[in-house]
N, C-alpha and C positions, 0 to 999 in steps of 0.2 A: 203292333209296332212293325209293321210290313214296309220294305222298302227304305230301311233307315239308312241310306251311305252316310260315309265323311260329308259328302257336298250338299246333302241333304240338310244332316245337323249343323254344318258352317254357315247355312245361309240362315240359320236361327237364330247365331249369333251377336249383336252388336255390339259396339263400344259408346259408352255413355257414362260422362264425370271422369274416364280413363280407366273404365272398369268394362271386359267382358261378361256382359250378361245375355241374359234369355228372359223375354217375357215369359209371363203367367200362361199364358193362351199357348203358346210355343211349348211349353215345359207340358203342361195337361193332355196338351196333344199327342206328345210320345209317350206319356203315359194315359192314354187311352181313356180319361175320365174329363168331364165337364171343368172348365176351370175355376168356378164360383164351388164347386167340392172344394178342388187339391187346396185352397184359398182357404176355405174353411179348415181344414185339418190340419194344415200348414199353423195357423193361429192357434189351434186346440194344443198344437205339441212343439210352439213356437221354443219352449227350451231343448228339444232335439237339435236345431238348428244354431250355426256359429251366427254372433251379432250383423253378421254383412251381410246373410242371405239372402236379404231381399232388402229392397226400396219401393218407395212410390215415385214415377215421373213426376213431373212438374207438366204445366199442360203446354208448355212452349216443349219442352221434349219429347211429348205425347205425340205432337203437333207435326213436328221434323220426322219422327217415325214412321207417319200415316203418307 
């Protein structure tokens, strides 16, 4: 986790549906593990986390991010 500023983690940001999130791949990344893991563990202890935690894009959203 080298080099994390504010402007670093701001631009990892986006708003999508009027919600601030962070992709999968962005989120794995500061935490310094492959994102098809955090993915996986994330589902294994999906009752750790509150209902909103996560979504899937839609591929028009996918789409406008790339």
């Amino acid at each position: 986790m080298e080099n994390l500023s504010p402007t670093k983690i701001e631009s990892m940001i986006y708003v999508i549906r009027g919600q601030k999130v962070m992709l999968d791949s962005d989120l794995a990344d500061l935490y310094e593990v492959p994102t098809k893991r955090m993915n996986e563990q994330i589902k294994r202890n999906i009752d750790r986390f509150p209902p909103d935690f996560m979504f899937q894009l839609t591929d028009e959203e996918f789409e406008q991010l790339r």
